[in-house]
C-alpha positions in Angstrom: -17.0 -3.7 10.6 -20.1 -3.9 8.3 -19.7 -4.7 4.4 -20.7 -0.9 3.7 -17.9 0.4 5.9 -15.8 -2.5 4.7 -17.0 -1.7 0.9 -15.6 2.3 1.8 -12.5 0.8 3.4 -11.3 -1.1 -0.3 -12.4 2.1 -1.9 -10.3 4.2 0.3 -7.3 1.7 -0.3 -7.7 1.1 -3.9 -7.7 5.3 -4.6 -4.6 5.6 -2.5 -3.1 3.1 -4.5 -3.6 4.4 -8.0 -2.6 7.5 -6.8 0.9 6.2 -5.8 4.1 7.5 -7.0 4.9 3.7 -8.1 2.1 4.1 -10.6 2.2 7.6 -11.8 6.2 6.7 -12.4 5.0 3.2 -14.3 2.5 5.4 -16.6 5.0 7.5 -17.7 7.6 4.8 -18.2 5.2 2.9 -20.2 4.2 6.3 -22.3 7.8 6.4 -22.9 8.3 3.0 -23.8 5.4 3.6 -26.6 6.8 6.3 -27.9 10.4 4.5 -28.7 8.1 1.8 -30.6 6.3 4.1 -32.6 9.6 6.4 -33.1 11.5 3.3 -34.3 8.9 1.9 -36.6 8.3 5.8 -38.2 12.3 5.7 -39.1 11.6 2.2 -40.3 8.8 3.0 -42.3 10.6 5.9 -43.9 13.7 3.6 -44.6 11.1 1.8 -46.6 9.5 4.4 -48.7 13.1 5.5 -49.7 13.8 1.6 -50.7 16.4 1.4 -48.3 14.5 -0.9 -45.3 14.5 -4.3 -45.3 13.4 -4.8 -41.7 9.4 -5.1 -40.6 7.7 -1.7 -39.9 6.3 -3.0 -36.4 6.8 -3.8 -33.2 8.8 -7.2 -34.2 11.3 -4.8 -36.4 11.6 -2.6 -33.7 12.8 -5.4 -30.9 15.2 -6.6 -33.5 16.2 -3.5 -34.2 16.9 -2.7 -30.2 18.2 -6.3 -29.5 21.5 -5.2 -32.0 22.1 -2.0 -30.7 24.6 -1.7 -27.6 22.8 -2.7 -24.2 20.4 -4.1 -26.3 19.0 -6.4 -23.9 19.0 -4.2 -21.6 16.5 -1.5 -23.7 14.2 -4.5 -24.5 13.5 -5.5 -21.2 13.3 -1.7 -20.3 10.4 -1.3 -22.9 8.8 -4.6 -21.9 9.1 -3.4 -18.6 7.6 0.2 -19.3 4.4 -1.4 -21.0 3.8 -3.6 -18.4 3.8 -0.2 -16.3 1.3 1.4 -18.8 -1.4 -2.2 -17.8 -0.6 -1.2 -14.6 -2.0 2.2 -14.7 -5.0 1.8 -17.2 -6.1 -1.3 -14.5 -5.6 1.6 -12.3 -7.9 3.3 -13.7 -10.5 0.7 -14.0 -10.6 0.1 -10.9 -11.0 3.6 -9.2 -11.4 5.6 -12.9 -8.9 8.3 -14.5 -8.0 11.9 -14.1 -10.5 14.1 -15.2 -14.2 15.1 -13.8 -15.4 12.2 -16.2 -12.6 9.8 -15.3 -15.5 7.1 -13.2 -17.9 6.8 -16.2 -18.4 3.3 -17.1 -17.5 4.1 -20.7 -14.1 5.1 -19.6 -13.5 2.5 -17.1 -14.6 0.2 -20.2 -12.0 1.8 -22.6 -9.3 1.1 -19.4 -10.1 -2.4 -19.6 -9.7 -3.1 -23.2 -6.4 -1.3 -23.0 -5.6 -3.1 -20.0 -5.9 -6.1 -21.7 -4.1 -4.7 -24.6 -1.1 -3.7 -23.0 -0.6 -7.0 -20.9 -1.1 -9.0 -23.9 2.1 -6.8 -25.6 4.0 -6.9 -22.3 4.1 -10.1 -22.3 5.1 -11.1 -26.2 8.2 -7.7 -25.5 9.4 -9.5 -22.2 9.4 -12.8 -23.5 11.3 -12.2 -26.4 13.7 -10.1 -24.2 13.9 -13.8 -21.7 14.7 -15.4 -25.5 11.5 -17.2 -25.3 9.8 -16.6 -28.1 10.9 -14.4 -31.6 9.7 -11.2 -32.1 7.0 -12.3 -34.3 5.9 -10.5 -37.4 2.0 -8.3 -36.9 1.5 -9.7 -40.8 2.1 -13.1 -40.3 0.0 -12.5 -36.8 -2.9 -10.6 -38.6 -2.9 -13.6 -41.1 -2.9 -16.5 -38.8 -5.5 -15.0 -36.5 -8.0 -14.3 -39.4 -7.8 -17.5 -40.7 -8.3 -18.9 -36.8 -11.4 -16.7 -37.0 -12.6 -17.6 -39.9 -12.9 -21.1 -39.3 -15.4 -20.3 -36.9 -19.4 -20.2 -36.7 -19.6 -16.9 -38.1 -16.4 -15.7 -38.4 -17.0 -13.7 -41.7 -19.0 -11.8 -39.8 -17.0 -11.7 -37.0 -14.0 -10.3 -39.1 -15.6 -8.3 -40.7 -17.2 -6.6 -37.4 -13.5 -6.5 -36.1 -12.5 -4.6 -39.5 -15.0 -1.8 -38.9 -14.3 -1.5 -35.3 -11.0 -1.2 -36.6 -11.8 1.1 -39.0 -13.9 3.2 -37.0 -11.8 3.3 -33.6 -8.7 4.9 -36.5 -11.3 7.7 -37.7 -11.8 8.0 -33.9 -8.7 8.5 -33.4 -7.5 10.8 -36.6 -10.3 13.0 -35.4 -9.8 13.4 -31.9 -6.2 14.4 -32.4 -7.2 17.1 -35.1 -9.6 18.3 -32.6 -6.7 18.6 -29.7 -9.2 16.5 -27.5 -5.7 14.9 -26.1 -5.5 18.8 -24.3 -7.6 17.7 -21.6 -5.4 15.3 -20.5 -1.8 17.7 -20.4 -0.8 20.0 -17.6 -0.4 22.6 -20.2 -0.3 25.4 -17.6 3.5 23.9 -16.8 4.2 24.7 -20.7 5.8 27.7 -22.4 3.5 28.7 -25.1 6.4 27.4 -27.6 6.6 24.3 -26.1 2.5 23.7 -26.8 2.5 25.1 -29.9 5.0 22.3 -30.7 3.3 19.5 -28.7 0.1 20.3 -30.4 2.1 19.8 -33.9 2.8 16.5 -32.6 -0.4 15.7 -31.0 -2.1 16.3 -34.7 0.2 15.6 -37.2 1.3 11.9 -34.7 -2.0 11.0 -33.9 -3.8 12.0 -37.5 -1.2 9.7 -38.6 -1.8 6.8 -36.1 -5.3 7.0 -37.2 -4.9 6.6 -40.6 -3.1 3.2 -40.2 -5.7 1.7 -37.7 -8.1 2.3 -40.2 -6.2 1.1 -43.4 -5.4 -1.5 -41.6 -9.5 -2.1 -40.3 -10.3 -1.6 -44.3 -8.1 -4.6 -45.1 -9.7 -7.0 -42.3 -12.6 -6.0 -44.1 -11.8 -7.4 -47.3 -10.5 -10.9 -45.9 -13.9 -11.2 -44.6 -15.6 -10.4 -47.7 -13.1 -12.6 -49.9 -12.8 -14.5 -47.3 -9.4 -14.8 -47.8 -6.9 -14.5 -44.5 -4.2 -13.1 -46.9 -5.8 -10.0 -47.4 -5.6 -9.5 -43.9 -2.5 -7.0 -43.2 -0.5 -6.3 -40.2 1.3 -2.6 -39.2 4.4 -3.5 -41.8 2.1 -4.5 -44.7 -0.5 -1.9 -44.3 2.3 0.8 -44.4 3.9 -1.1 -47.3 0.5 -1.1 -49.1 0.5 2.3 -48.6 3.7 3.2 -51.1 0.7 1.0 -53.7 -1.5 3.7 -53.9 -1.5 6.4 -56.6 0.3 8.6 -54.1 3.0 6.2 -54.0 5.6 6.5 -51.5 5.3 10.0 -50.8 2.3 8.9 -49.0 4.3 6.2 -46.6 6.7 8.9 -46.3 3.9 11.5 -45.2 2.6 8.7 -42.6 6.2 7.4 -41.2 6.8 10.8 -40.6 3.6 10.8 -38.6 4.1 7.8 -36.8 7.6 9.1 -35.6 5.8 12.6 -34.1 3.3 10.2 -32.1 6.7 8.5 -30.9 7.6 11.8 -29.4 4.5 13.2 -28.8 4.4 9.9 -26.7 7.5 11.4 -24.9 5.5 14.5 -24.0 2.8 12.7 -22.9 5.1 11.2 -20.5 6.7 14.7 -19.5 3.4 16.7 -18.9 0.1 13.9 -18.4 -2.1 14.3 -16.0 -1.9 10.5 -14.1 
């Protein structure tokens, strides 16, 4: 066998593969599994604006929140598990592309990567504190300490302060694309009742909107660190939604956002139901 034929060959295998049950069934487990996170941290949030949270508005609060519930350990390790399923599927997707007529562009394949990277890095921190071998961890105190580390470097004002408009830009990206129903594309909407899309695309909006605007509060701060360059100004998911209740909207405006971040959760859920894998 020549390397072209050999070259078709791993192409053949590697398209069989993503299309496989196991990884369509590990996609929507992990979709599932991120919309519990961002369900949780939206009723943690709002426990907050209504000065009656005390636990962290992130990923952290959420695990601490599951570990005390009934079959706690058993619904960590099931969301640890599912976002190791959502890796699986976006390094699916880089290596033979997505669903979609545009699913092989580079650009997408590139987008897989980075969120293949992303969600192996979070696996990993949810399943080892579901083994008991690490904490939960806090995103602020994680925000902080990784700024500072930054920092310290050649260049790292600029380096942080390049991360903060990224950050900032990729949450406009975001906010807009989800008032824009771009995430239509990727739903089998022919399988819906027109009642049940009129309510996914209030969740696709109002969730993702939402989810946008704390990416990019949260770039806006990693800005300022880098201008001050102060770490401390530097906010993870449960500070920037606390700093949110400190503008001159005051709470209603975390309340308006929790909300938000609670429809992506089951927006998340839909996704799960009716994506195209």
């Amino acid at each position: 066998m020549d390397a072209s034929a050999m070259v078709q060959q791993g192409m053949r295998t590697a398209v069989r593969g993503a299309n496989h049950p196991v990884v369509e069934a590990a996609a929507r487990w992990g979709l599932a599994a991120r919309g519990l996170i961002y369900l949780l941290v939206g009723v943690l949030a709002l426990g907050i604006s209504f000065g009656e949270g005390s636990e962290q508005a992130d990923r952290g609060g959420v695990l601490q929140e599951l570990a005390q519930q009934p079959l706690g350990e058993a619904l960590v390790w099931a969301v640890g598990v599912g976002l190791a399923g959502m890796a699986l599927w976006r390094l699916s997707e880089v290596l033979v592309g997505s669903a979609g007529p545009d699913g092989r562009k580079p650009t997408k394949r590139l987008m897989a990567g980075a969120r293949f990277v992303l969600y192996s890095v979070i696996s990993f921190s949810v399943l080892a504190f579901a083994a008991g071998e690490q904490d939960s961890g806090s995103s602020d105190k994680q925000s902080r300490g990784v700024t500072a580390m930054v920092l310290d470097l050649f260049a790292g004002q600029w380096l942080v302060g390049a991360a903060g408009l990224a950050l900032t830009g990729a949450g406009g990206w975001i906010a807009v694309r989800a008032v824009m129903r771009k995430y239509r594309k990727h739903l089998m909407t022919g399988a819906m009742s027109a009642r049940t899309r009129r309510i996914v695309d209030l969740l696709g909006v109002c969730g993702g909107a939402s989810r946008g605007i704390v990416f990019a509060a949260a770039g806006v701060y990693a800005v300022r660190a880098a201008v001050q360059l102060d770490p401390d100004e530097a906010k993870g998911l449960d500070d920037t939604l606390r700093a949110l209740a400190d503008t001159s909207a005051g709470p209603l405006l975390l309340s308006v956002v929790a909300a938000g971040l609670g429809l992506f959760g089951i927006f998340s859920f839909a996704m799960a139901r009716w994506r195209r894998v």
